[in-house]
C-alpha positions in Angstrom: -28.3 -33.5 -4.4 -26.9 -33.4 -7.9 -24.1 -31.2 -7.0 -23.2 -33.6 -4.1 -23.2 -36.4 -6.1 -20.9 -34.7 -8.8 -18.7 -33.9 -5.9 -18.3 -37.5 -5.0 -17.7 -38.4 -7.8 -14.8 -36.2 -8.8 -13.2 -36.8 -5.2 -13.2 -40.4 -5.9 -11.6 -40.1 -9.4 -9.1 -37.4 -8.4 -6.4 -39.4 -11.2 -8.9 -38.1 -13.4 -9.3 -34.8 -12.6 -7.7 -33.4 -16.0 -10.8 -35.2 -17.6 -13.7 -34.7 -15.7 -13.2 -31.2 -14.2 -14.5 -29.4 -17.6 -17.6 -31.2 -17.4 -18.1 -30.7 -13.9 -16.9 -26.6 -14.0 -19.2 -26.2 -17.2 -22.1 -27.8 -14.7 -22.2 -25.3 -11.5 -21.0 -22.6 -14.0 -24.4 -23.0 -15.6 -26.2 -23.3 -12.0 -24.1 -20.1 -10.9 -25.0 -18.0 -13.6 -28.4 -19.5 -14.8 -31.5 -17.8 -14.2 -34.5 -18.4 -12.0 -32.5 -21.3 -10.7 -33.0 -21.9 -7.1 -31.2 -19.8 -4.7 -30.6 -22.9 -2.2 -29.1 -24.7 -5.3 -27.2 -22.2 -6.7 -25.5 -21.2 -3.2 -24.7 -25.1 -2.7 -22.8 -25.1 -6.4 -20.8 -22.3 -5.0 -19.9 -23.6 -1.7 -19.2 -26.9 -3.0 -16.6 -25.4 -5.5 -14.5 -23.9 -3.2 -15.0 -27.3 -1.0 -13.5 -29.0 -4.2 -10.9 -26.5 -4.5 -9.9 -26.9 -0.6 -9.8 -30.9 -1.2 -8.2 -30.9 -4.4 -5.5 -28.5 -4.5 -3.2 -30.2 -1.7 -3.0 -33.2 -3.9 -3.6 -31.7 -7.7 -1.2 -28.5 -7.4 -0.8 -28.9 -11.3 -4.2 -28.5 -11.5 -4.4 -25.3 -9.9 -5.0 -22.5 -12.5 -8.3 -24.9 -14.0 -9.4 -24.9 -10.6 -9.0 -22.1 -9.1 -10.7 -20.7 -12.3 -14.1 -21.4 -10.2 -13.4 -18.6 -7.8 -14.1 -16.5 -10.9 -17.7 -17.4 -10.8 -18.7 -16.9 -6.9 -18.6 -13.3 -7.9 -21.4 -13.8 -10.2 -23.9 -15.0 -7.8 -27.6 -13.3 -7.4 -26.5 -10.6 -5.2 -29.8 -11.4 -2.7 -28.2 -15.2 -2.9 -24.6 -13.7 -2.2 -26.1 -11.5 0.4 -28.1 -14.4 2.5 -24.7 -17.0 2.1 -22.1 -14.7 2.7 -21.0 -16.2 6.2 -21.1 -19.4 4.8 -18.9 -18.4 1.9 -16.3 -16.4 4.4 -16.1 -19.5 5.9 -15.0 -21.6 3.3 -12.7 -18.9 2.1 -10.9 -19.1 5.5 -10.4 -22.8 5.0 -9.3 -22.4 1.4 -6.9 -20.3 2.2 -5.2 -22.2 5.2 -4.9 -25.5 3.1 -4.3 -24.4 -0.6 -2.6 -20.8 -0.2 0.9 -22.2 -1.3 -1.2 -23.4 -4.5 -1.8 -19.9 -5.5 0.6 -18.9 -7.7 -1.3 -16.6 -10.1 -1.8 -13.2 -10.1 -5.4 -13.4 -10.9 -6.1 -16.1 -8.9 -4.9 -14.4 -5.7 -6.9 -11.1 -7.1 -10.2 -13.3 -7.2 -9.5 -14.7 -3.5 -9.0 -11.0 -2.4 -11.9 -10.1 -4.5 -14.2 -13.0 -2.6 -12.9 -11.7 1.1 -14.1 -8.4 0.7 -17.3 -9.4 -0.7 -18.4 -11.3 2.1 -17.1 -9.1 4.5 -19.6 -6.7 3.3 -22.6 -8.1 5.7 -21.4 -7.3 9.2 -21.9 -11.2 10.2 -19.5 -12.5 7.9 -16.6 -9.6 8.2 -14.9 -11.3 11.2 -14.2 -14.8 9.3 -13.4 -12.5 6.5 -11.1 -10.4 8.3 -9.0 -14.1 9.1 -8.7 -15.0 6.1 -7.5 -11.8 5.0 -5.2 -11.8 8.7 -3.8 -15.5 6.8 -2.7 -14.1 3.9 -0.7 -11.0 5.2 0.8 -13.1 8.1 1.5 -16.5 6.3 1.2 -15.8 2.6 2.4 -12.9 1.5 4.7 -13.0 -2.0 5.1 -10.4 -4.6 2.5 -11.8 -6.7 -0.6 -10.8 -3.9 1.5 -8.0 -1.9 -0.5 -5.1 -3.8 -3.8 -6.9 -3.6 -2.9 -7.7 0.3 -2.4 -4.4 0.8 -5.6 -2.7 -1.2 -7.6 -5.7 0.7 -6.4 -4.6 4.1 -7.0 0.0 3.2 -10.9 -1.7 2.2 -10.6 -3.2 5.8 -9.4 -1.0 8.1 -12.0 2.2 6.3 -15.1 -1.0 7.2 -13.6 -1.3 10.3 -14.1 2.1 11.5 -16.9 2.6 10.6 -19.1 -0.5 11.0 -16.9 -2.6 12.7 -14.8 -0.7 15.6 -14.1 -3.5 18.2 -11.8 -5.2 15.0 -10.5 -1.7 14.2 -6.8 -2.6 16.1 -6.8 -5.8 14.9 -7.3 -4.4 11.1 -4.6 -1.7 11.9 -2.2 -4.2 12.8 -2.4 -5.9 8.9 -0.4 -1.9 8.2 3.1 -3.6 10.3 2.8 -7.2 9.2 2.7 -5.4 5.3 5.6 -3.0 6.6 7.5 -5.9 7.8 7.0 -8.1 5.0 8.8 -5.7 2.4 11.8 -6.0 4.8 12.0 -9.1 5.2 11.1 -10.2 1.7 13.7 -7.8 0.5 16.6 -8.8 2.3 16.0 -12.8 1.5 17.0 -11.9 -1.8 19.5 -9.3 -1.4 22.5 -12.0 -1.3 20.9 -14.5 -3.5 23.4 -14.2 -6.2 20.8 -12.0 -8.9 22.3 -11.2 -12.1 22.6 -7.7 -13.6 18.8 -8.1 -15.0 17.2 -9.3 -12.4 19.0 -6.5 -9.5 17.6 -4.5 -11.7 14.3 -6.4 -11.8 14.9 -6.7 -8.2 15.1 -2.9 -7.9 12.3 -1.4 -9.7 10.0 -3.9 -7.5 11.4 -3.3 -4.6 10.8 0.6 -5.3 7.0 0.3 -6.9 5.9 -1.9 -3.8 7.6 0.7 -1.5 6.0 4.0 -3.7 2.1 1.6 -3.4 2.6 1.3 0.5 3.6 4.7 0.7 0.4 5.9 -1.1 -2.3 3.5 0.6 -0.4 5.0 4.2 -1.2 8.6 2.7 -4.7 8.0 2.2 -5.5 6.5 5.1 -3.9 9.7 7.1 -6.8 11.4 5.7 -9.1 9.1 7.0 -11.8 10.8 9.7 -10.9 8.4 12.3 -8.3 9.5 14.8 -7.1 6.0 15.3 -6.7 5.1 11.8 -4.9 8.5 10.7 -2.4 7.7 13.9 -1.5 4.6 12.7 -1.2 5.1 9.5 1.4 8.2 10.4 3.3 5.7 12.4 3.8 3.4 9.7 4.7 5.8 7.6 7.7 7.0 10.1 8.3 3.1 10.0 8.0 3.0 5.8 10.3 5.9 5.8 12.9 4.5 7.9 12.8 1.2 6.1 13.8 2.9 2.6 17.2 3.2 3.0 17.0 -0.6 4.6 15.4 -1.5 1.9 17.3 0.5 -1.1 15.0 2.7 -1.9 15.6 4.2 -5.4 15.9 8.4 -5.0 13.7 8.8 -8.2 11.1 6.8 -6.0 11.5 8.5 -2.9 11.3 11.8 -4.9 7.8 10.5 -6.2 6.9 9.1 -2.6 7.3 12.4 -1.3 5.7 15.0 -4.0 3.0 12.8 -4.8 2.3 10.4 -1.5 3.4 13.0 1.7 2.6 16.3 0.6 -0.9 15.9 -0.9 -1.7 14.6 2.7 0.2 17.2 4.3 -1.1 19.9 2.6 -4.8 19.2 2.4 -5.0 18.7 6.3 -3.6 21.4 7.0 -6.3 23.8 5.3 -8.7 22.0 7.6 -7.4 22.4 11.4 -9.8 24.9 13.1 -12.0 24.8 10.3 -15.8 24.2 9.3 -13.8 21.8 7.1 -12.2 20.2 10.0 -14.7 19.3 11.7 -15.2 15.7 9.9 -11.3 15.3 11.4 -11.0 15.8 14.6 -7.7 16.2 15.6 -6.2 17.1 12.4 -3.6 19.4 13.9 -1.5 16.1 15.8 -2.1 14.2 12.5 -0.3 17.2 10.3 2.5 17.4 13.3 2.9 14.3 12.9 3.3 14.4 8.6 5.5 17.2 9.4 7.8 15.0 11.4 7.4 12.2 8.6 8.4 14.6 6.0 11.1 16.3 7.6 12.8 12.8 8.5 12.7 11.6 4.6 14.1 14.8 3.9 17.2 14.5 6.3 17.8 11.4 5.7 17.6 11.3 2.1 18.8 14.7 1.3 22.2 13.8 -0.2 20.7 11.8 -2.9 17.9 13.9 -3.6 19.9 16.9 -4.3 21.2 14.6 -7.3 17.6 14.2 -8.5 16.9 16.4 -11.9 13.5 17.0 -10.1 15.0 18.5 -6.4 14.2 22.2 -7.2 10.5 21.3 -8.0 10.6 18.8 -4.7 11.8 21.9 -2.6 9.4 24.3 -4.0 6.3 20.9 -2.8 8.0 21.0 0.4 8.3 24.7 1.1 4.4 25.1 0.3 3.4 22.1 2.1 5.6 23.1 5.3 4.1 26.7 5.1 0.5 25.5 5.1 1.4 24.1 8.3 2.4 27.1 9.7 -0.6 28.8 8.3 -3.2 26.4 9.6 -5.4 28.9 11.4 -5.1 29.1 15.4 -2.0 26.2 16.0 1.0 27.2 17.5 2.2 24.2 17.5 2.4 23.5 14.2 3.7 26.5 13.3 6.5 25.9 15.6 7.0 21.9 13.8 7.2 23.7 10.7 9.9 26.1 11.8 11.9 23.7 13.4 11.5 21.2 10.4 12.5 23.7 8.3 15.2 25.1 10.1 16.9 21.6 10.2 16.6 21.2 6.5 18.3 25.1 5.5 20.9 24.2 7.8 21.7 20.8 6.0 21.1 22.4 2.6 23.8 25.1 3.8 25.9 22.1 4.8 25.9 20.5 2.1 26.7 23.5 -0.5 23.2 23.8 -2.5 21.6 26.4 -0.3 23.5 29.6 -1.1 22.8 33.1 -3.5 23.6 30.9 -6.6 21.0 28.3 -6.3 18.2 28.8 -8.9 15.9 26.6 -10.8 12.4 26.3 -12.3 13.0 30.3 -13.4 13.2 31.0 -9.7 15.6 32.4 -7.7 15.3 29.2 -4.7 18.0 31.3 -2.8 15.5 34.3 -2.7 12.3 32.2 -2.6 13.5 29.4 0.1 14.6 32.4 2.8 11.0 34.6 1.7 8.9 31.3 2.7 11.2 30.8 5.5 10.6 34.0 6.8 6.8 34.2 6.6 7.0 30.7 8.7 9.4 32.4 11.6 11.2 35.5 11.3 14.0 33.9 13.1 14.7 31.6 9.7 17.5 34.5 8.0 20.4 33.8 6.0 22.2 35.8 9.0 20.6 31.8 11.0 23.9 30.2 8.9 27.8 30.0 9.9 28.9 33.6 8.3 32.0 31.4 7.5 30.4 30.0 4.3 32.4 27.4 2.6 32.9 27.8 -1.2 30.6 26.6 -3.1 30.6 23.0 -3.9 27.8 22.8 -5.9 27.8 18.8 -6.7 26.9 18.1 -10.6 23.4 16.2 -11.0 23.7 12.9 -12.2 21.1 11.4 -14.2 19.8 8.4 -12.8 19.5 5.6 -15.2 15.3 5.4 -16.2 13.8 2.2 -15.9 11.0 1.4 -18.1 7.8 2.5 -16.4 5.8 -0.8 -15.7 2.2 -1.5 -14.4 2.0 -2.7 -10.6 0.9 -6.4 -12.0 3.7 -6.0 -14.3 6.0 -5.3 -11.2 4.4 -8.1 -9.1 4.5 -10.6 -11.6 8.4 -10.3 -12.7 9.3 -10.0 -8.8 6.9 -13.5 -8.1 9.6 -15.1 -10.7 12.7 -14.0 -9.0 11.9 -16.1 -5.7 11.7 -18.9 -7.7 
């Protein structure tokens, strides 16, 4: 009754908010957190502050950070209380969200509403209205400030989802091209927006990290043990890779997405097809034909600005091993024949191009002599004697350094991006 009351109260005084609010947080703070408190009270103080939050916020936006502070205590709940007023909680989340999202314009404020929609999604009845509000903020409120968090929210959904939950399973698949999509179009809205030399370059690095994040939440979920979820996740991936050059894509951060993000994947599925190993992921040979295709797409179409990358040899040497563990994987002709062709196409553009010829070396190897021995235990057909005999002369192209931008945290990222749609 007491917390209704102070709820009143405040509603009817909202010209005094500045004053009263401190009072009022301190007071469900200490029925939150206290001990031996009831649990009926102690879940009304915590539904009644996000009520406030969802009543004040449309017409006390300068008040936002002190009260969106109270989503930082729901967290702290009994976890028997949390557990028995999770729907109830998911609910209000929902409705916070719809009214007050375009009020949340802190990084840790959008971290504690993420935070708040997995939690109650964690009892099966309250994962629906917590799969909305999550669906809200990836269709309607997406901005650099909560894309990682958006993103992270929706991996934690999608591996519930298939497991507990696999009527939603599309639905939560379908956050992967509304996150895809986003990066586009949030990108191009500020591609002709007059930036100045800092903030392209601002502009650039975000652009990149987001890109490199999406990248690497895609690759783990092409692990995943659930045929659906490792298909979808390879098709937005082909979509991801596509989008780079769209998108600007720096080569330093396509080198990284590649080595780091598409191999590992690769790589490690690959020693399981046919295997006691496997047998957790069924169908892991189409999920490694289709990384293969993913790989060998980024490679053509990025090729040209790779090869200017001080790290190529090293990338070649990733991609040699990860495109013969294909062709290794015990019992699959078919992937031995993706990894040939995909392998074939790249010598042929390497040849094109000038870099693939007896000259090449780096890392202390001889890549001319290493490249053809892994391209022959994949397919004997893959010879030097596969090339034009008419070799051009070489036109080995000089490796530019690319300019190195100071490595920054993803919420270091986020937040200087937030500013520059501003």
């Amino acid at each position: 009754m007491l917390c209704t009351c102070t709820q009143v109260v405040l509603l009817r005084n909202r010209d005094r908010l500045s004053l009263l609010w401190p009072p009022v947080f301190d007071h469900l703070a200490s029925i939150i957190r206290g001990k031996g408190i009831d649990g009926s009270l102690v879940a009304a103080a915590a539904v009644g502050l996000l009520r406030l939050c969802q009543r004040l916020l449309p017409c006390k936006p300068e008040a936002a950070e002190p009260l969106l502070r109270g989503l930082q205590l729901v967290p702290s709940l009994d976890p028997e209380v949390a557990w028995l007023n999770a729907e109830v909680i998911a609910v209000e989340m929902l409705a916070l969200i719809q009214v007050a999202s375009v009020h949340i314009r802190a990084q840790w404020a959008w971290a504690s509403a993420c935070n708040l929609i997995k939690m109650t999604s964690v009892r099966p009845e309250a994962f629906p209205v917590s799969l909305e509000a999550l669906w809200w903020v990836v269709v309607h409120s997406l901005t650099p400030l909560n894309y990682v968090l958006a993103l992270e929210a929706s991996v934690w959904f999608i591996e519930r989802a298939a497991l507990e939950h696999p009527k939603l399973k599309e639905r939560c698949l379908l956050l992967l091209g509304r996150l895809t999509a986003w990066l586009e179009g949030w990108a191009a809205s500020l591609a002709g927006a007059g930036l100045s030399p800092e903030q392209l370059v601002t502009f650039s690095n975000a652009k990149s990290e987001f890109w490199l994040y999406l990248v690497e939440m895609l690759g783990k979920l092409a692990e995943h043990p659930d045929v659906q979820v490792r298909s979808a996740a390879t098709a937005a991936l082909q979509s991801a890779v596509v989008s780079a050059e769209v998108l600007g894509i720096l080569p330093g951060s396509i080198e990284r997405g590649l080595k780091e993000r598409l191999l590992p994947p690769l790589q490690a599925l690959s020693k399981k097809v046919n295997t006691k190993a496997g047998k957790d992921v069924p169908q892991a040979e189409t999920t490694v034909a289709e990384l293969v295709r993913v790989v060998s797409k980024a490679m053509l179409l990025y090729l040209p600005q790779l090869v200017q990358q001080p790290g190529f040899s090293s990338l070649w040497l990733a991609v040699l091993d990860a495109l013969a563990a294909a062709a290794a994987a015990i019992g699959s002709e078919t992937l031995l024949e993706a990894a040939a062709a995909a392998l074939q196409n790249l010598l042929i553009m390497l040849h094109e191009m000038g870099v693939l010829q007896p000259s090449w070396s780096g890392l202390q190897h001889n890549l001319w002599q290493h490249t053809w021995r892994t391209a022959h235990k994949i397919s004997s057909n893959l010879s030097p004697q596969m090339l034009n005999p008419t070799i051009n002369p070489a036109r080995q192209q000089p490796q530019q350094q690319q300019q190195q931008q100071p490595s920054l945290s993803l919420p270091a990222v986020a937040a200087a991006a937030a500013a520059l749609s501003t």
